[in-house]
N, C-alpha and C positions, 0 to 999 in steps of 0.2 A: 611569347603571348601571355596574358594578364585574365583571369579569370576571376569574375567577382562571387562571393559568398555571399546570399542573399537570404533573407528571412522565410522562412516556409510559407506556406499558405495557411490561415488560421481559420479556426470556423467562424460563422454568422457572430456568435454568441461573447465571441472575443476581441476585443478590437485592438490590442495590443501585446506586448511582451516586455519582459527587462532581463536583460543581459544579467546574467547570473555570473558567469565563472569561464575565461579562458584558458584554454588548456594548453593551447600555441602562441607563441610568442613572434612577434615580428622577428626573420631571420631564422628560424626554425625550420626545417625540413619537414613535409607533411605527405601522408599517403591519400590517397583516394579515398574517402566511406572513412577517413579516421577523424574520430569527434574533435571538433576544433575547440567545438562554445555551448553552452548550457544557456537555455533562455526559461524565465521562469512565468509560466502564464497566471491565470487566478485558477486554473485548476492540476495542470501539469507541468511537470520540467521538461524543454524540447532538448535536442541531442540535434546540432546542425553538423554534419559531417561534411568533409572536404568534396567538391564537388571533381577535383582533378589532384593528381600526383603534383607536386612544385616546390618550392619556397614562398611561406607567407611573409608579405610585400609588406603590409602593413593592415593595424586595426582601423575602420571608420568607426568606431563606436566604441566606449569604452564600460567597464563593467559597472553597472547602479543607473546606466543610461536606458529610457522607453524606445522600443523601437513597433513599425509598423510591420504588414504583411510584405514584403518584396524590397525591404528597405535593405541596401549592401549593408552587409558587416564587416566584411575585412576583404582582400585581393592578394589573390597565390596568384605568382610568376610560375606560369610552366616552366619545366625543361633543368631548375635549377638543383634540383634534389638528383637528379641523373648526373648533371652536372659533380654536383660536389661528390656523388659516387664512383664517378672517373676519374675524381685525383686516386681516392681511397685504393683504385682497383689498379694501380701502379705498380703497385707493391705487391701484387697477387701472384705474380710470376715466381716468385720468388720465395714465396712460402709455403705455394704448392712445390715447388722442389724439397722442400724440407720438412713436407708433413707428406710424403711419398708413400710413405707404409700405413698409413690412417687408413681405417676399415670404411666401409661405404657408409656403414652405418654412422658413424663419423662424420662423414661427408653430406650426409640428408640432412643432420636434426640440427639445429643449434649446438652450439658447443657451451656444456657449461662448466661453471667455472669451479674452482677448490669447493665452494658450500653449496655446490647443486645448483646454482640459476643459470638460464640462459642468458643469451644476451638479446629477443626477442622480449621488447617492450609489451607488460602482461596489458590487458583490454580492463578497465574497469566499468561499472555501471556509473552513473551519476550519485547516487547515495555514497556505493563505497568510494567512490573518488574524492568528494568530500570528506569523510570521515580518514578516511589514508592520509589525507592531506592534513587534518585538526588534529590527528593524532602523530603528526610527523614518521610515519612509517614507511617500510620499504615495502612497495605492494609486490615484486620479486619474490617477498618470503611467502606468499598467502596463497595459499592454492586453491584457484576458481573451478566452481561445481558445474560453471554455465558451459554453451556454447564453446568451443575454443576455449576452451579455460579461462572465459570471462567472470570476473569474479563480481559476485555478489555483495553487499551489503552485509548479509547471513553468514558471509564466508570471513570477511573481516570478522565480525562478532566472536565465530567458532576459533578463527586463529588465537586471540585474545581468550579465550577461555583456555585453550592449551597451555598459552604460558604461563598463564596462573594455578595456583593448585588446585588440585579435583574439587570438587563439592557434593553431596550426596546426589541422585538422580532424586524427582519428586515422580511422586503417584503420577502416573498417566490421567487414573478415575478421579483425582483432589478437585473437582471443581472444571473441569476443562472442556470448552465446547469446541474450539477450535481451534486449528495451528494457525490460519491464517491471522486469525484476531490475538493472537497470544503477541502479548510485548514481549520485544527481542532482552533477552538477559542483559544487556547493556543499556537497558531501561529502565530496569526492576528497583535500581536505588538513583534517589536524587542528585545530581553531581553538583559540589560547592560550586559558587559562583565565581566565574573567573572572566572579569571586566578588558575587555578590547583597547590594549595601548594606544591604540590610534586612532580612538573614538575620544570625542573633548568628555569629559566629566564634569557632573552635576554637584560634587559635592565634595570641598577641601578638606570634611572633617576627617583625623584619623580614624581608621576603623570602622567609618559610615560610608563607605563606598556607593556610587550613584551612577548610572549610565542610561542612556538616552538610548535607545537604537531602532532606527524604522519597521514596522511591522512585514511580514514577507507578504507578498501577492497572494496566496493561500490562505494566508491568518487573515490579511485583511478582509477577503472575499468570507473564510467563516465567518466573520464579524459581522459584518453588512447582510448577509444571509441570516443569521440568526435573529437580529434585529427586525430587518425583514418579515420575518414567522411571526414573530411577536403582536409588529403590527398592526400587517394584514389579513390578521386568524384570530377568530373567537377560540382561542385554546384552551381544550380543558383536558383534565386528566383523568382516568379512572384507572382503579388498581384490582388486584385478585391476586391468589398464590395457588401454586401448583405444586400436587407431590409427583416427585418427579424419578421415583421409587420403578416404576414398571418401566419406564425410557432405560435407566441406569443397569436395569437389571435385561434387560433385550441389548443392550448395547455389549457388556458383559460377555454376554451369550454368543454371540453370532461375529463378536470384532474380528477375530482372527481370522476366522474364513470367509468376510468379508472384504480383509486386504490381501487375504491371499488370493480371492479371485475376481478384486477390482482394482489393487493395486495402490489403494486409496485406503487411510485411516479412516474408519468408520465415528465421526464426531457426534456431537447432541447441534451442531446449528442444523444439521439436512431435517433433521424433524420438525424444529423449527418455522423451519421453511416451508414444509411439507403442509404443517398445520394450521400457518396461516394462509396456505394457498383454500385449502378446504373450506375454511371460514370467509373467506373472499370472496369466494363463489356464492357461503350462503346468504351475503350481506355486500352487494354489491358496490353500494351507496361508500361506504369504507376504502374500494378500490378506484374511486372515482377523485375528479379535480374540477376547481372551480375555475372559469375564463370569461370574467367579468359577471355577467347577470345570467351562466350557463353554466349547467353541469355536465361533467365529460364523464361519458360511464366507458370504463376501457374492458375491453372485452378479450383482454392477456394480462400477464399477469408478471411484469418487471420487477422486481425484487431487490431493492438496494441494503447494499450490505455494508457497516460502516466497522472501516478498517483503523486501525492507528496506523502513520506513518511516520516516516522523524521529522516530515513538515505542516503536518499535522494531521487531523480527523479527515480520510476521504472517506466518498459511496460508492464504489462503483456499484454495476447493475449487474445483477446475474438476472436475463432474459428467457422470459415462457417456462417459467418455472412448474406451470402445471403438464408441461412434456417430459421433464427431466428427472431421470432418475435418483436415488438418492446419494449411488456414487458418481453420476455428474453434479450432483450440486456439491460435493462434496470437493473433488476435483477443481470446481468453478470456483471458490472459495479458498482453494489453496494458491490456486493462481493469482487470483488477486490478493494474497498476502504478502507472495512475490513481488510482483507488482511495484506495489504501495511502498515494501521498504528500499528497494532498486529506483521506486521514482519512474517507473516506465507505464504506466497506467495511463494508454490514450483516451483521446476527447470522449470518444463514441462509447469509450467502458464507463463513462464517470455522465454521461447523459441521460436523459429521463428517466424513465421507473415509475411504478405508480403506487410505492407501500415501502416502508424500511421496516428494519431490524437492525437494533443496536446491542450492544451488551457491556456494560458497565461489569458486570459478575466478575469478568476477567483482571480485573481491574481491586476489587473487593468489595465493588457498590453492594448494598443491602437492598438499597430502594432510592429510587432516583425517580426526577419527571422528565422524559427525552424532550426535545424541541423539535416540530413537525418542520423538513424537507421540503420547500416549494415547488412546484404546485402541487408535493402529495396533501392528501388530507387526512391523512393518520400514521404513526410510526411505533411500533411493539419497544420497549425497554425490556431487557432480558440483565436478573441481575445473580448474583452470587449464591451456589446451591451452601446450604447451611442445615444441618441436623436440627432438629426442634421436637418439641414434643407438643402431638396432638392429637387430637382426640376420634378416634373410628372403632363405632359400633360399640359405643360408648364406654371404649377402654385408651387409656394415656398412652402412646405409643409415639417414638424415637423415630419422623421417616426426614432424608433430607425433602427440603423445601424451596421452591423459590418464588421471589415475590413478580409477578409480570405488572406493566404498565403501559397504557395505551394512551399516550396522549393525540387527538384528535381536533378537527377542527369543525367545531360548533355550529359552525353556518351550516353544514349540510348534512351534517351527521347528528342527529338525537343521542341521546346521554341513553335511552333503550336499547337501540342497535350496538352501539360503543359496546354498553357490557355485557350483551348479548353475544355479541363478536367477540370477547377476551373469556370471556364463559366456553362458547365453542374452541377457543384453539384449549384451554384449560381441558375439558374433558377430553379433549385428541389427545394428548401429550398425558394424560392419566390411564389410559386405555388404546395403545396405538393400534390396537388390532381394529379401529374406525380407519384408519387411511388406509388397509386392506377392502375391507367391506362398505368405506364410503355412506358412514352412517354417522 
């Protein structure tokens, strides 16, 4: 019996896919729940798993191909993977007489071999499985943090640190708001350009190498989206700076016994967060969205958080931000950093919101103007803390600094409220003893 693989169900908002990457081969043996194909939408990579034990029969679709909701992709033959385990299991007779003495413990695990692997095919995520793959590696050698020793993305990254030589650790306090938004060390330097054999080239001259290559679903949808802002938004930007001297020195304070009793690194984005929920409240007009010749005032407070991934800039949302503690936002933040570089960030985490936070700081921006989020109508720039000298109670004095920017959208927000709103998250974050007392 013949079991077809079929496209999942997409939301409203999607109306297609492209086959990204299969992982099974016609004539391949396959399990149940084991990822066949990677389909890549405008906001996520899907993970289609075998819907039955069998041997896959054959591809209907091939990889760079659009496919719809319910469209087959490929058909696994039942019964044949059982099949071809009953020649295998021939021979068992016979070397269970010969491993007679073999401890049980033996008998349970996988048997592994001279350099320690089993012989249990490791699970990877979609991220690490392409990068396993680009970097021609044995995902055998990599030992996964996940689930089942499903390896991570972060897990590749950390192998590849091992083999190379130590390097100093850096400051924890250098500038660091959060683990989630921190680029993975296999980020941190540019990699030379290395041009796709089997893509036609643009350019005979020696030494000027040229290549053409189509934009990913992701890239293109940033493209179109930021376009988009541009627009159909009166965008303006306004800016402030913040000493951020009394955050740095409470964080200092209280880190340690804060992860020792939430389990969670205590970062600079939960303030953040914190601060512009406060300010949200006091300038509602900021939390709000435009739906043609209507304004939508939300009365919660969705919070998107833009991550870097290795296919590019997502948001997800971390929701009702004004219920949540600062070690669930904290938490909520690290998960989707997970997320983002494993490529498993569903629909529903990457959907609406009514306000971003971005942070270029991580990165080394000084001062940047973000691009407004549709339908939000404003988004906080968070950028690089930096020593400076300045002037309080009219003496020069060394605090670090950082510069914030609010770019908003003009149609319905006045350039008063704007800096009034980036004035209030400014004295939160200079004085946090306000998000106690809510002053």
């Amino acid at each position: 019996m013949s079991t077809e693989v079929r496209v999942p169900a997409l939301p409203e908002s999607v109306a297609d896919a492209t086959v990204l990457t299969w992982y099974k081969q016609p004539g391949d043996a396959v399990e149940k729940d084991e990822n066949l194909v990677d389909l890549e939408t405008d906001k996520v990579v899907l993970e289609v798993p075998a819907p039955a034990a069998g041997r896959l029969a054959e591809h209907r679709v091939g990889e760079g191909d659009v496919v719809e909701a319910d469209a087959v992709l490929a058909v696994i033959e039942a019964g044949a993977a059982a099949d071809a385990g009953g020649e295998a299991g021939a021979a068992a007779p016979a070397a269970q007489a010969e491993a007679a003495p073999a401890t049980a413990a033996a008998t349970t695990a996988p048997a592994p071999d001279a350099g320690g692997k089993t012989d249990k095919e490791p699970q990877l995520a979609p991220a690490a499985r392409r990068l396993v793959k680009e970097l021609g590696l044995d995902a055998a050698d990599i030992p996964g943090s996940g689930r089942d020793g499903r390896i991570h993305k972060s897990d590749v990254v950390a192998w590849l640190d091992q083999q190379e030589a130590a390097v100093p650790e850096r400051d924890p306090d250098a500038g660091r708001l959060s683990q989630a938004q921190a680029p993975d060390a296999a980020d941190d330097a540019t990699p030379a350009l290395e041009l796709d054999a089997s893509l036609p080239s643009l350019s005979g001259d020696a030494g000027r190498p040229e290549q053409r290559v189509a934009m990913t679903r992701l890239r293109a949808r940033i493209a179109e989206r930021l376009v988009e802002a541009q627009q159909n938004s009166a965008m303006l930007t306004t800016f402030n700076e913040v000493d951020m001297s009394a955050v740095l020195t409470l964080r200092r304070q209280y880190r340690d016994r804060f992860e020792a009793t939430h389990g969670v690194r205590l970062g600079l984005m939960s303030f953040f967060v914190k601060a512009s929920v406060e300010a949200l409240q006091r300038f509602p007009v900021v939390n709000a969205s435009v739906d043609e010749g209507d304004i939508i005032y939300h009365g919660y407070y969705d919070i998107g958080i833009a991550v870097s991934s290795p296919r590019g800039l997502v948001v997800p949302i971390l929701r009702n931000c004004d219920q949540l503690s600062m070690a669930d936002i904290e938490r909520g933040i690290g998960d989707f950093g997970t997320k983002a570089k494993d490529g498993t960030l569903s629909f529903e985490e990457l959907t609406g919101g009514t306000f971003s936070i971005t942070n270029g700081g991580i990165f080394g921006s000084l001062l940047s103007t973000p691009i407004l989020n549709p339908p939000q109508s404003a988004i906080l720039g968070m950028h690089k803390i930096e020593e400076r000298p300045v002037a309080v109670d009219g003496q020069v004095v060394i605090r670090p600094m950082m510069y914030l920017a609010l770019s908003y959208d003009h149609r319905i927000i006045d350039g008063r409220e704007a800096v009034q709103f980036l004035v209030a998250i400014k004295d939160t974050l200079e004085d946090p003893a306000r998000l106690l007392l809510r002053i």
